[in-house]
matplotlib code that plots the C-alpha trace (Angstrom):
import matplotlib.pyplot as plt

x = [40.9, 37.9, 38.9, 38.5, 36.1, 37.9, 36.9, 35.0, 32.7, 32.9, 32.0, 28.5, 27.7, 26.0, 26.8, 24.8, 22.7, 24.3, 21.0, 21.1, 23.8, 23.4, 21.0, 23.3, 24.4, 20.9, 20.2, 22.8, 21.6, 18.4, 19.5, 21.8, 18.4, 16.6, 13.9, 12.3, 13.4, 10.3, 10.1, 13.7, 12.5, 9.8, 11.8, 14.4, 12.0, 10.3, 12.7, 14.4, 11.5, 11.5, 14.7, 13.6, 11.1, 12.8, 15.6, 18.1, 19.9, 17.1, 19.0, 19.0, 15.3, 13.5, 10.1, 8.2, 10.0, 8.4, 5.0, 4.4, 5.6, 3.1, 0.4, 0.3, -3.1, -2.9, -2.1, -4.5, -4.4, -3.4, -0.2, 0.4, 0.7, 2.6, 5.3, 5.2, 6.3, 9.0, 10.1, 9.9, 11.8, 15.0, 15.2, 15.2, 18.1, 19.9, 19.3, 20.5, 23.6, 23.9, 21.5, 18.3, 15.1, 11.9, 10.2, 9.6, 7.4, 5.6, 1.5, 1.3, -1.7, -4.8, -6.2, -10.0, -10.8, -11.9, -14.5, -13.3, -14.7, -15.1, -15.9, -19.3, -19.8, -21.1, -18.5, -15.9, -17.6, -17.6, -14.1, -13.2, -15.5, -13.4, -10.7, -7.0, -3.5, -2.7, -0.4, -3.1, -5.5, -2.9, -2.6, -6.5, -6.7, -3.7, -5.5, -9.3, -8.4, -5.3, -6.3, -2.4, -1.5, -0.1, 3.7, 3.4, 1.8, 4.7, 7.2, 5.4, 7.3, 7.0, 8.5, 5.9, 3.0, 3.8, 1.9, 1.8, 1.0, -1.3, -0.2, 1.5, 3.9, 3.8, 6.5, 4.3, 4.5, 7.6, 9.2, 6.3, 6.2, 3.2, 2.4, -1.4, -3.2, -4.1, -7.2, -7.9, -8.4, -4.8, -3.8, -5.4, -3.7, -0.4, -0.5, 0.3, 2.8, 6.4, 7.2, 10.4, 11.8, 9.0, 5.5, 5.7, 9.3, 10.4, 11.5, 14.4, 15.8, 16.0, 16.6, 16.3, 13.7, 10.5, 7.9, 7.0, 3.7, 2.3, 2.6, 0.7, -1.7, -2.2, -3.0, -5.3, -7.3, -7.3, -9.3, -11.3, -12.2, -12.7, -14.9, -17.1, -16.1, -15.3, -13.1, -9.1, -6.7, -7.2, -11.1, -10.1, -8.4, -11.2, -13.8, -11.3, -11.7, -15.4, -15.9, -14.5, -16.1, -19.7, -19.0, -18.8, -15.0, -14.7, -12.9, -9.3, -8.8, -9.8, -6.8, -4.5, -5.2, -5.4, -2.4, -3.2, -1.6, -4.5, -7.5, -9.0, -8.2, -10.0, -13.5, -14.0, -14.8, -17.6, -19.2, -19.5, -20.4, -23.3, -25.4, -26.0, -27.6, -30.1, -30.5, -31.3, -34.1, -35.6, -35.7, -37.3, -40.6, -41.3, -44.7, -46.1, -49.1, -47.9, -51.6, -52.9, -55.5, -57.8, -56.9, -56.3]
y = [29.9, 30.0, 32.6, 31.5, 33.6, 35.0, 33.4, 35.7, 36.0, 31.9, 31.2, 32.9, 31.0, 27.9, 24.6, 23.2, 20.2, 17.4, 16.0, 12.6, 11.7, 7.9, 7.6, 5.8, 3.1, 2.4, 1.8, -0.5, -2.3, -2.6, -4.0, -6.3, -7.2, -8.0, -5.6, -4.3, -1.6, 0.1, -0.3, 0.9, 4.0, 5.1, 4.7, 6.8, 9.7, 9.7, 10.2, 12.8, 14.9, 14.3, 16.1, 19.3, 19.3, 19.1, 21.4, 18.1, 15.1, 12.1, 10.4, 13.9, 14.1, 15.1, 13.3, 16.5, 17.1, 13.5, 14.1, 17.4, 15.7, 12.8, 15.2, 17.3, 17.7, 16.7, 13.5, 10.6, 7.7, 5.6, 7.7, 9.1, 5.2, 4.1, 6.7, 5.8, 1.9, 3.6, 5.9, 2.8, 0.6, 3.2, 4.2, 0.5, 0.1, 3.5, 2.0, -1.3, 0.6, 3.2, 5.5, 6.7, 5.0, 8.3, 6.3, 4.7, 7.7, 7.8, 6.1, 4.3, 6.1, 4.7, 3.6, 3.5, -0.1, 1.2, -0.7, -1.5, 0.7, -1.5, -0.3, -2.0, -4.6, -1.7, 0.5, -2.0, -3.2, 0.2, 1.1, -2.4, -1.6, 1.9, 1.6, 2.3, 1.1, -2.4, -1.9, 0.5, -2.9, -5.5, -2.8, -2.5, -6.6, -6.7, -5.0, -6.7, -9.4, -10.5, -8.3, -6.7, -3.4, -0.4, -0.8, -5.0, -4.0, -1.5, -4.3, -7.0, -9.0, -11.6, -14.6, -13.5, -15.4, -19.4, -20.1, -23.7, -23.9, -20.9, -18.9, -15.7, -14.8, -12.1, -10.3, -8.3, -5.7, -6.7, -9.0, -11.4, -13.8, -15.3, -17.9, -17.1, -19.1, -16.9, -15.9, -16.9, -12.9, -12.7, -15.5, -13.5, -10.5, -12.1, -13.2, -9.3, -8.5, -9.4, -12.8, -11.9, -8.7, -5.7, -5.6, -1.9, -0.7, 3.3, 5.5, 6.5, 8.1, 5.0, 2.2, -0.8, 0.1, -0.5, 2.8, 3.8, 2.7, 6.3, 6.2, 3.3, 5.1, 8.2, 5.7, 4.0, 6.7, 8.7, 5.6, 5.4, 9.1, 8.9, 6.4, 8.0, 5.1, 6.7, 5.3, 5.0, 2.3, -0.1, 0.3, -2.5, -4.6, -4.0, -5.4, -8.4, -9.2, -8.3, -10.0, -13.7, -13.2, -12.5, -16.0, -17.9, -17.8, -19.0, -16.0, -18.4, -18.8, -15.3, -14.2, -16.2, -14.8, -11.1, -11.8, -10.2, -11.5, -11.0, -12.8, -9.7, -7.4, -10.1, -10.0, -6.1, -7.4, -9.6, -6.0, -4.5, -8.5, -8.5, -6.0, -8.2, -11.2, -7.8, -7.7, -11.4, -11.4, -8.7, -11.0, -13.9, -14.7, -12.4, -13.0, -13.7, -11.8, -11.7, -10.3, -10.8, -13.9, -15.0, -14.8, -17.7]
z = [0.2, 2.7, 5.3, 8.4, 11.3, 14.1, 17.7, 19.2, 15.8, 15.3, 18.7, 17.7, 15.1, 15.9, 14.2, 11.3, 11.7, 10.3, 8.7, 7.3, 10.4, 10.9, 8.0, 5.8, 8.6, 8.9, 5.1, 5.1, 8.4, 6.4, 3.5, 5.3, 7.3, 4.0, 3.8, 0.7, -1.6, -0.7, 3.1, 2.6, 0.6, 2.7, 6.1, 4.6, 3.6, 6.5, 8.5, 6.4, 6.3, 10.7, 10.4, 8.4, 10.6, 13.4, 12.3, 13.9, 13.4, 13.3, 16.1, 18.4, 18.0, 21.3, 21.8, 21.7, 18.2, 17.4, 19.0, 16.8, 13.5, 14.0, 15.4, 11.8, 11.3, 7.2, 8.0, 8.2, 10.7, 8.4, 7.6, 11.2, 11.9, 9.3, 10.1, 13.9, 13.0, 10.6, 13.0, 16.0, 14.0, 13.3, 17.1, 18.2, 15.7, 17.3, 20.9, 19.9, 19.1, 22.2, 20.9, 22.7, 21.8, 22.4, 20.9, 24.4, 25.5, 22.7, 22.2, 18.9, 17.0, 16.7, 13.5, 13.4, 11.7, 8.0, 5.5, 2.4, -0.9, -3.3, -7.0, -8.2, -10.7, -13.2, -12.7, -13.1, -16.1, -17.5, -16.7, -18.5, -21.4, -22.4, -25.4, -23.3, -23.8, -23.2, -20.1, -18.8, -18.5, -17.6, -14.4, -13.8, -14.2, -11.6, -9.3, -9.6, -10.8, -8.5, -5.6, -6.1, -4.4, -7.1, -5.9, -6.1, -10.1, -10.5, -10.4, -11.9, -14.3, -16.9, -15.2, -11.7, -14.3, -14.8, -17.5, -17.2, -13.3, -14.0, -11.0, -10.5, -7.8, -5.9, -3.1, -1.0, 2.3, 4.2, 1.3, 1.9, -1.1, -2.1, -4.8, -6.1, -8.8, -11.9, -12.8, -16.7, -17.5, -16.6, -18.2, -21.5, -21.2, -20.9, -24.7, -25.3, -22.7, -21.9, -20.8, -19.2, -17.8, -16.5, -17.2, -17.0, -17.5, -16.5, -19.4, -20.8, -17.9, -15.4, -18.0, -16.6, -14.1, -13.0, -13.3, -9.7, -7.3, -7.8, -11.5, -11.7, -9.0, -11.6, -14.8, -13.3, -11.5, -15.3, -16.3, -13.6, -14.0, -17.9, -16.9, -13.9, -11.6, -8.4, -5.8, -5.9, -7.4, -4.0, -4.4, -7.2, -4.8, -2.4, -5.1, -5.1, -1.5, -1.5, -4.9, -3.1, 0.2, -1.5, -3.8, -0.5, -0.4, 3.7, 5.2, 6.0, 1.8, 1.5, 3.6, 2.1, -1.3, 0.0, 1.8, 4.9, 7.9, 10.0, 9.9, 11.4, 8.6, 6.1, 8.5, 7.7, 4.3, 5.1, 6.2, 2.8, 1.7, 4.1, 1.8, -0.3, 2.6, 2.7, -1.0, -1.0, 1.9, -0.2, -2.8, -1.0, -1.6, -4.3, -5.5, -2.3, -1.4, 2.9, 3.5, 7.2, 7.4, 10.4, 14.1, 15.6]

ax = plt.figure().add_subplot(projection="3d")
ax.plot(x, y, z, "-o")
ax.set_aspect("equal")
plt.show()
């Protein structure tokens, strides 16, 4: 039997955070709301590791407490402003049930507009030209091939690739499905992997499972490495969009198979397409002595 502290002593002690407090009402809001497993994940993380930051309950968070969590200096703009909509989106939900919203006194983040880093041709050629495992290319062609993001490969599954419509379906950011038509390499690989159930199934201890986003992250970026392409995972999905603006893809079918919902977000790739307008005036008129002739 716990013995219990006498008053004067117990009146010292101060009471423990109860982390996590309202957490699980909100995971169930989510889900009722129909938002994806990993939305759901990622909100949930984020704003457990607000509380060990914080040393409080998520929903007794001061804005200061918020302020300094999003103002870490590790994190990147990218990150500091995907945690702000996460955190946004929980403290609407406490407000909409009596809760504070600090949020409110908060700036969103800015996020400089980045360029996509496409791998080249060459090195995609030479990461394709390597011997690897089978699932290890299915995942590479995913990505180049289908422009899809490492989480959307993680739970790719047999029935995602109609064979005789040749296209492959796809549930992006937010739950956003998308119906894409299927590139003949994918088509290929297909022949060698499961026509139902996961492309890329966990092990042993989560049967039934999909592996996870950052697995797929780390086998692909060992191939890229064995290979000496540089870049990350997404640089393949950034040769895909670069790869259809630079064929003359107008920039409104672009977006719809990138799936962005911004036209805006699309246009940053015609940057990294424009070298090669360069590359192609540098190529005009070659044989062409441009030597200076008589005044006029």
């Amino acid at each position: 039997m716990t013995a219990l502290l006498p008053p004067e002593v117990a009146q010292g002690v101060p009471d423990t955070p109860r982390l996590g407090r309202g957490l699980d009402d909100y995971e169930v809001w989510m889900r009722g709301a129909g938002l994806s497993d990993r939305w759901i994940g990622d909100s949930l993380a984020t704003l457990r590791q607000l509380e060990r930051t914080a040393g409080s309950p998520a929903a007794d968070v001061e804005p200061v407490e918020i302020s300094r969590f999003l103002g870490r200096a590790h994190l990147s703009a990218n990150t500091r402003s995907t945690y702000f909509g996460q955190l946004a989106s929980y403290y609407r939900w406490t407000a909409d049930h009596g809760g504070a919203n600090p949020m409110q006194k908060i700036r969103r983040p800015r996020v400089p507009r980045s360029t996509p880093r496409p791998v080249s041709d060459a090195g995609l050629n030479r990461l394709l030209a390597q011997r690897m495992h089978r699932r290890t290319r299915a995942m590479i062609l995913l990505a180049a091939f289908a422009g899809l993001r490492v989480h959307e490969i993680a739970k790719f599954r047999g029935e995602d690739l109609d064979l005789e419509e040749r296209v492959i379906r796809v549930q992006g950011k937010g739950g956003h499905r998308a119906v894409l038509p299927a590139h003949p390499v994918l088509v290929d690989i297909a022949a060698s992997m499961p026509t139902a159930g996961w492309w890329f199934p966990a092990n042993s201890t989560r049967p039934g499972a999909h592996i996870h986003g950052r697995s797929v992250s780390q086998i692909i970026g060992q191939a890229m490495r064995r290979a000496d392409v540089p870049g990350t995972p997404h640089s393949l999905r950034h040769w895909y969009g670069t790869a259809l603006v630079r064929s003359g893809t107008d920039l409104r079918t672009a977006q719809t198979l990138l799936r962005h919902a911004s036209l805006a977000t699309t246009e940053i790739y015609t940057a990294v397409a424009d070298s090669g307008r360069a590359e192609a005036i540098g190529r005009l008129g070659v044989g062409i002595r441009a030597v200076e002739g008589p005044g006029v």
